[in-house]
C-alpha positions in Angstrom: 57.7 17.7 -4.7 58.1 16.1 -7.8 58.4 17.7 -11.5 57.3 14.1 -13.2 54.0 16.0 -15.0 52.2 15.6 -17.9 53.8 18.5 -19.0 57.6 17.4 -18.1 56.9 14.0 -19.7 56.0 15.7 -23.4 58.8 17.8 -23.4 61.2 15.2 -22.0 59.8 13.3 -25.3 60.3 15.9 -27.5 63.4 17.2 -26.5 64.7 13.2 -27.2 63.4 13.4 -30.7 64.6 16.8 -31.5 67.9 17.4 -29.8 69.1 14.2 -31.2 68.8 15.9 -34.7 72.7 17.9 -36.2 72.6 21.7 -34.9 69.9 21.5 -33.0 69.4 23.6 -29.0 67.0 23.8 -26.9 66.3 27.0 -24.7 63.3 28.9 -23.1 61.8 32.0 -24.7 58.9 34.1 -23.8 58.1 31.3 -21.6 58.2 28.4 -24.6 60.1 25.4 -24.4 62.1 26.9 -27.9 64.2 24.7 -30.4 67.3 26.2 -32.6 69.2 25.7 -35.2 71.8 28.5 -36.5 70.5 30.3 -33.4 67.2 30.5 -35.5 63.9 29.2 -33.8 62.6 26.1 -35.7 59.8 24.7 -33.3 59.0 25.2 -30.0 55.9 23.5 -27.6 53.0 25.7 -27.2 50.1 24.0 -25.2 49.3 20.6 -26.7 51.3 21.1 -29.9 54.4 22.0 -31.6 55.0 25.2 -33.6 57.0 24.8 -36.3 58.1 27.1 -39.1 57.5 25.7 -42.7 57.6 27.5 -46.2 54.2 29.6 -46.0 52.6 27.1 -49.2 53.9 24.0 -47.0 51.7 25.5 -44.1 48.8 26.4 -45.8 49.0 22.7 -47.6 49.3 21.0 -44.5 46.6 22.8 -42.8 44.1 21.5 -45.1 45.3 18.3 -45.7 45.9 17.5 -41.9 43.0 16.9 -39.5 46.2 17.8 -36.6 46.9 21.1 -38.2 46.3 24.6 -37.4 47.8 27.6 -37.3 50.3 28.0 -34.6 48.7 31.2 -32.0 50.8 31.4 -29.2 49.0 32.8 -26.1 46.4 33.0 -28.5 48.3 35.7 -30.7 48.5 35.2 -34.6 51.9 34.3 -36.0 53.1 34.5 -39.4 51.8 32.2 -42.3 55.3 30.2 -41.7 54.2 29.2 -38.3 52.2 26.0 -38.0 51.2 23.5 -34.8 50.6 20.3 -34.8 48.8 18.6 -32.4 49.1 14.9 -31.1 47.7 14.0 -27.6 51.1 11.8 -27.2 54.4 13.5 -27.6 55.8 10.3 -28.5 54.0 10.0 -32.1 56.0 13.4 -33.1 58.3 10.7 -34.3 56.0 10.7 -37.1 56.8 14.2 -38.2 60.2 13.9 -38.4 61.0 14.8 -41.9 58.9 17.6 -41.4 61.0 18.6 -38.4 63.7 18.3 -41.2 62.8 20.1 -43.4 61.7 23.0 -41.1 65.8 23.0 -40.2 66.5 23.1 -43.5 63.9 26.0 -43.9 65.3 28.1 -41.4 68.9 27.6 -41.9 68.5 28.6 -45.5 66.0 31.5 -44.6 67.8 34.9 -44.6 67.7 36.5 -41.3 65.0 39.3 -41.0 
């Protein structure tokens, strides 16, 4: 039986592009594939996408200046207004976010916890 699916593949992708950056872990929860930093979620895959917490007027900017932008829903649940997902049918152009992956460190490093 092999575990080589499409599914694998985009989270072996973006585990390489994220795990690479200072601070950052990787661990399952509520069934997501969940990134860290500070042991505060950042990001985490949800369907076709990435979640990833932003400044609320970042999120609301990129979701109408970005045709790959929506607001993250889980499982179809609403999240907060920090919680965005982008969404790129190859894992491997999350590249091109990576100063938003960045920045959403930054973000929740500096954020006090709740």
């Amino acid at each position: 039986m092999s575990t080589d699916t499409p599914e694998s593949r985009r989270k072996t992708q973006i585990d390489a592009l994220l795990l690479k950056l200072p601070g950052v872990s990787a661990r399952k929860i509520n069934g997501l594939d969940a990134y860290f930093v500070s042991d505060k979620m950042f990001a985490c895959i949800s369907g076709h996408g990435v979640g990833l917490r932003v400044p609320a007027a970042t999120a609301t900017e990129l979701q109408f200046s970005r045709h790959n932008v929506v607001p993250f829903q889980p499982g179809g649940m609403a999240s907060s207004k920090e919680w965005i997902q982008i969404d790129r049918a190859d894992a491997a152009e999350y590249e091109k976010d990576l100063e938003l992956f960045r920045a959403s460190i930054e973000f929740v490093k500096a954020a006090r916890t709740r």
